[in-house]
N, C-alpha and C positions, 0 to 999 in steps of 0.2 A: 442578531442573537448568536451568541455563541456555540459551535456544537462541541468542541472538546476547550477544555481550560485545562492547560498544563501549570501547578503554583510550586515554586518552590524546589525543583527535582535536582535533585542529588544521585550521581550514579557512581562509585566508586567499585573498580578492579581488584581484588590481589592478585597479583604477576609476577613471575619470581622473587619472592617475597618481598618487594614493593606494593603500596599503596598509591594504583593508579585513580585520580579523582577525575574522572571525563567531562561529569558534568557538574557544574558547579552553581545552584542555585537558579534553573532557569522557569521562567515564566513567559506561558504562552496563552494567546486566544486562537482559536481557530473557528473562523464566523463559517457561520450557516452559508453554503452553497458558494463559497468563495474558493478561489484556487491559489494556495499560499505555497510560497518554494521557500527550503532553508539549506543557506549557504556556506560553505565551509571548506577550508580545506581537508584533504584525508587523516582521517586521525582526529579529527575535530571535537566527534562523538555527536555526528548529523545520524546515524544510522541507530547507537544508541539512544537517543529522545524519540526518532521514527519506531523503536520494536516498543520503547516504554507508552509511548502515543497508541499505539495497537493491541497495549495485552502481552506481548511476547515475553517482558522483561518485567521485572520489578525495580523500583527504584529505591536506593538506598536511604534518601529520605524524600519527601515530599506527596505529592497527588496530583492524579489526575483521572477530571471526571468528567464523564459523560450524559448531556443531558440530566445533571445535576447529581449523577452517582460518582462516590468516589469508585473508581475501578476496580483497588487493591483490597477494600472493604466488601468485595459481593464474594459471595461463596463461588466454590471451583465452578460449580456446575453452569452459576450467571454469568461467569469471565469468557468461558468458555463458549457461550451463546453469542456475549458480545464478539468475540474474535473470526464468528462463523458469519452471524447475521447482521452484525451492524458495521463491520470495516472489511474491503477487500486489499488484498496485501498486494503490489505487485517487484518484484526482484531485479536486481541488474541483470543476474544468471538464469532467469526464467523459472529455475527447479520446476521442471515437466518433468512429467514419468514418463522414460524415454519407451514403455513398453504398453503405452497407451496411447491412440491416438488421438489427434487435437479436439473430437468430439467427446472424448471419453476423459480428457485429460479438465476440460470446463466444467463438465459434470461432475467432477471428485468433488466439489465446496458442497454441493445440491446432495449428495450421498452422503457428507460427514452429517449435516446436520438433522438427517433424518435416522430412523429406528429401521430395526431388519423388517419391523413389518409393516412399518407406514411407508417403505421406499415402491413396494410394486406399485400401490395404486400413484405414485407420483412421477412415474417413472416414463413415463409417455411422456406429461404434461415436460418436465424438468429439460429430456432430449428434444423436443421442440423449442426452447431454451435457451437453452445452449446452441443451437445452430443457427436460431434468431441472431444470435450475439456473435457466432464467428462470424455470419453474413455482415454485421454490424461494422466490425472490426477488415472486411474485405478479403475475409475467407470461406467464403460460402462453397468455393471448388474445392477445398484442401481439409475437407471434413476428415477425411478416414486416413489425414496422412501423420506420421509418425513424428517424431521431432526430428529424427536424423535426416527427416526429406522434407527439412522448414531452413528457410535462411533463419540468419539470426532476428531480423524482423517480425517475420510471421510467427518465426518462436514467441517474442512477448508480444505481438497480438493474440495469441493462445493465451497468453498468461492475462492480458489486460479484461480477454473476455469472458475467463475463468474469478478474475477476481470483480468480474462485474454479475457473476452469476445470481448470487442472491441477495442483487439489490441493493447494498451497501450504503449506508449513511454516508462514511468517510472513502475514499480511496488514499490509500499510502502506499505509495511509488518512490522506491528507495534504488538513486540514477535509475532511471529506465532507459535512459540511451546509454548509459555509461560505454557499452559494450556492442555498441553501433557506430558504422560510418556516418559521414555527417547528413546524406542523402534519406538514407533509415531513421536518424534520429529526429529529421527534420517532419519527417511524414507522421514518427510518433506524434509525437508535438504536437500535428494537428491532429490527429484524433482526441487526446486527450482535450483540446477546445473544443470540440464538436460537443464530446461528454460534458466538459466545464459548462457550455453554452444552452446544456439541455437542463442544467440542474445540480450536476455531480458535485459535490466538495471532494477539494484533491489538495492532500498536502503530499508536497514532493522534494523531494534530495537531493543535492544534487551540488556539483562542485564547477557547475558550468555559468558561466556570467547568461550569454547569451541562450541557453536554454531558460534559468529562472524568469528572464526578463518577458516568457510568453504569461507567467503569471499575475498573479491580481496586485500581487504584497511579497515582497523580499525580506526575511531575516538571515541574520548571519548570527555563524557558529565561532567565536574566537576564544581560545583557551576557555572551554567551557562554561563561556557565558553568551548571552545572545544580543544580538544590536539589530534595531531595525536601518533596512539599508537602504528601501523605498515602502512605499505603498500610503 
């Protein structure tokens, strides 16, 4: 069963008064509880189909939907749910708030999606949570530590256990080692299977042969179109 169907997507730029066309007609499944990687070089527009796949973006023509909704057709306020509560995002760059620490920085997903006044009584349950989940991710000592006293590693296991905070249908991981040695990226890597292995759907980005290859199914991104490359 499929959980997102991307048909038909069109993303076009204007860029110094240029007509940039990134993506050009693509069409995607993305099955229930499988972990797909899409490949490409930079510039590809592997990152723009990954923000259009999550909510972030709209696309210039096409759809795609979620458990049978088209995305671009739910009012602000349903897009906006989907983006909290049914996909967690994770970044090359982490974007942590570098003035909150890696406890406090997992909890931001579990606070957006709540009210000023339904967040007290959730507020116990949410921080047991969260520290489940750095413990998960192999930071259970490094609760109260800041980003600037995190290697670049434990930075996005912050990030990975942040965007695993509320549960997530999809995870979309856009490079998540881009910005690690090969030691760190190798150790993400397995986390991300331990996650794949418990359940998780994970579509992931990524410009690396040998990263995608830990995945279920390979596409590739060429002049904005898509080619299946295994799976």
């Amino acid at each position: 069963m499929s959980k997102l169907i991307a048909s038909n997507l069109h993303r076009r730029f204007r860029e110094g008064g240029q007509d940039l066309h990134v993506l050009r007609g693509v069409d995607l499944d993305v099955r229930d509880r499988e972990w797909l990687a899409i490949l490409g070089r930079s510039g590809s527009g592997k990152s723009t189909l990954l923000h259009l796949l999550g909510g972030l973006d709209r696309p210039t023509e096409g759809s795609v939907a979620f458990n049978g909704d088209d995305l671009f057709k739910l009012p602000g306020g349903k897009l906006d749910r989907y983006r909290n509560a049914h996909v967690g995002f994770v970044f090359q760059f982490y974007h942590l708030l570098p003035e909150l620490n890696a406890l406090e920085n997992v909890l931001v997903s579990s606070m957006i999606g709540s009210s000023a006044f339904a967040w007290p009584g959730r507020k116990r349950a949410a921080r047991q949570r969260a520290a489940e989940l750095l413990g998960r991710v192999g930071l259970a000592e490094r609760l109260r530590h800041r980003p600037n006293k995190l290697s670049g590693g434990e930075r996005q296991r912050v990030a990975i256990a942040r965007a695993l905070m509320n549960a997530p249908d999809v995870l979309l991981a856009d490079e998540p080692t881009g910005n690690l040695d090969a030691d760190t990226s190798a150790s993400i890597i397995e986390l991300f299977r331990s996650l794949h292995a418990a359940g998780q759907t994970i579509v992931m980005v990524t410009h690396d042969d040998a990263v995608a290859s830990a995945a279920d199914r390979q596409v590739t991104l060429v002049e904005g179109r898509l080619s299946t490359s295994a799976g």
